[in-house]
N, C-alpha and C positions, 0 to 999 in steps of 0.2 A: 120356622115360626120364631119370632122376638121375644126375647126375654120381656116378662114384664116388668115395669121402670122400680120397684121396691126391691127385685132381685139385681140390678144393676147398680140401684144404690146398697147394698148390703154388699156386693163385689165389690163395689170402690171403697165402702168403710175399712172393709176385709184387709184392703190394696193398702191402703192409709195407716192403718193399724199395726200393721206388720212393719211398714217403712219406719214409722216413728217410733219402733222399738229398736229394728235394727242400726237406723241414724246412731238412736243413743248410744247402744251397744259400740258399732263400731266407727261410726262416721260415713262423711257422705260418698268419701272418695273410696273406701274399703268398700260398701256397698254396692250393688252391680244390681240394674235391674230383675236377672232373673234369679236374684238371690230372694227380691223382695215379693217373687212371684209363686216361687218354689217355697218359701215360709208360709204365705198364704194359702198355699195349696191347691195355684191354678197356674196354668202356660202363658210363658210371654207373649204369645200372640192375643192376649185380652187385656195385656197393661194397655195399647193406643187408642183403646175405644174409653178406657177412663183417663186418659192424661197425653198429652203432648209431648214431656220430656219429663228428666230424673229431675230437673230442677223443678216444675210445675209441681210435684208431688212433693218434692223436696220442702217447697213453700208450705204444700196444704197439710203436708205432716206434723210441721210447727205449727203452722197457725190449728192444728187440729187439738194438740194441748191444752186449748184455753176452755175446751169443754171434758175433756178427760182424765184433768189433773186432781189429786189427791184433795188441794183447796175447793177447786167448784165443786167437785161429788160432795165432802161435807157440807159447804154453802147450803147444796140442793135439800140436802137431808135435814138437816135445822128448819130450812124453810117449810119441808112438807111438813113436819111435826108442829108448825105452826109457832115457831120459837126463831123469828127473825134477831140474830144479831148485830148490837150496835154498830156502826161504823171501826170505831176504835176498837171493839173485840173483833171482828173481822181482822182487821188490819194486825195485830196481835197476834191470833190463833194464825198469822201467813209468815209471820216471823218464827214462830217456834215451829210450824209444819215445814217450812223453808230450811230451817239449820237443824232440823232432826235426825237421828242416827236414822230413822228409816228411808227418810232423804235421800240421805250421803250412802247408804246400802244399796238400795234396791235403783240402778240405773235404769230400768224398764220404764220407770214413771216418774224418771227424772223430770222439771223442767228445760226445756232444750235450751234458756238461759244459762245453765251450770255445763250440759251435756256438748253444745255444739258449738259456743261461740268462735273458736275460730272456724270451722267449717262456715259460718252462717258468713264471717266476716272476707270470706274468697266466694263468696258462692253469686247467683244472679240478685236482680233486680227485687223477684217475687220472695225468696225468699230473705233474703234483708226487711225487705217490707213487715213479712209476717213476723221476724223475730223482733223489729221493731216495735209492734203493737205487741206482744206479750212486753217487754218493756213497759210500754206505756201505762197496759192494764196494769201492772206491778204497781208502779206509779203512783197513778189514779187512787186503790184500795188505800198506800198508803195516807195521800194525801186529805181522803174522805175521812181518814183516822185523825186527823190533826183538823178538822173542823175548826174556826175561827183564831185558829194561829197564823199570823200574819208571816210568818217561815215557813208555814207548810211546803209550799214545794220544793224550798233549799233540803229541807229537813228526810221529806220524800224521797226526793234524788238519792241523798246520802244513803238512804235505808236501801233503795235498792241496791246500789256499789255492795254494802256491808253483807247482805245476804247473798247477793250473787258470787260477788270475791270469795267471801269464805268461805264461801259450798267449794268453788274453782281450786281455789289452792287444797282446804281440806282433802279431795279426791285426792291431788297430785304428790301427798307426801303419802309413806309406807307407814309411818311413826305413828302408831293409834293415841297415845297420849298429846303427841303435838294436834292429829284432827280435830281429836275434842274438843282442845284448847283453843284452835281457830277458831272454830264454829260458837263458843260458849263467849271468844269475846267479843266477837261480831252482831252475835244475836244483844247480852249485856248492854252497846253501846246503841244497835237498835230498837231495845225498848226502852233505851234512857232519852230517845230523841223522841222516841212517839209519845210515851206517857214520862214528863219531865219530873 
């Protein structure tokens, strides 16, 4: 008898979930199927009925952050309390949630912006694509912050380089004083471009 289709999508969440921790944790190429299958706590023989390849997953596990990240859970939470924020407080609250020491700690719920880019930048088609569009949405929130500034997108672009870069390099040094400092002037010169 067939599983029925909510218990197949709760196995592929399950599949997903697992991957996009362990991507972050270890990368794509350190990861093995039955690593991400055995985390989940089901056999390889049930990854090919949710995915075609490490890459397809590999894709849907980025593009899977764009509903699972630290910024849209708060987003969500504001909105149910019925207290939508401005454009420019969004964009704001993504800069200092972006350069935060919980950020730069907790690599489970990294953005894969900071987590994977070179994995993302050897990897397929699909996922390029998807790290792509978190890109973009990055973008985008900024750009809705800068509302009738005729720089906005110059300005945007920048903002994302600053947040992304800094989170990048802060990870890569040991020196807890110099991360700080990364992070503190990247984010500094990000809200001096969004709110001038």
């Amino acid at each position: 008898m067939p599983y029925p289709a909510e218990h197949k999508a709760r196995t592929r969440a399950r599949i997903v979930e697992s991957a996009r921790v362990m991507f972050n944790r270890h990368g794509f190429e350190q990861v093995s199927i039955d690593d991400i299958m055995k985390d989940a706590g089901l056999t390889r023989g049930g990854f090919y009925s949710h995915f075609e390849s490490k890459d397809e997953l590999y894709a849907v596990a980025v593009h899977s952050f764009s509903s699972c990240n630290p910024f849209a859970l708060e987003q969500a939470t504001r909105m149910g309390k019925g207290r939508p924020a401005s454009k420019r407080k969004l964009a704001v609250m993504l800069i200092e949630m972006y350069l935060s020491d919980e950020t730069l700690e907790n690599v489970d719920v990294q953005c894969p912006l900071i987590a994977l880019p070179s994995d993302v930048a050897r990897a397929g088609l699909k996922p390029r694509a998807a790290y792509t569009q978190l890109v973009e949405n990055m973008r985008a929130v900024f750009r809705a912050g800068m509302e009738g500034d005729r720089e906005a997108e110059r300005k945007a672009l920048l903002i994302v380089n600053l947040c992304v870069g800094g989170m990048i390099i802060a990870r890569t040094t040991d020196d807890p004083k110099l991360r700080t400092s990364l992070r503190a002037t990247a984010k500094a010169e990000a809200m001096r471009l969004l709110v001038p």
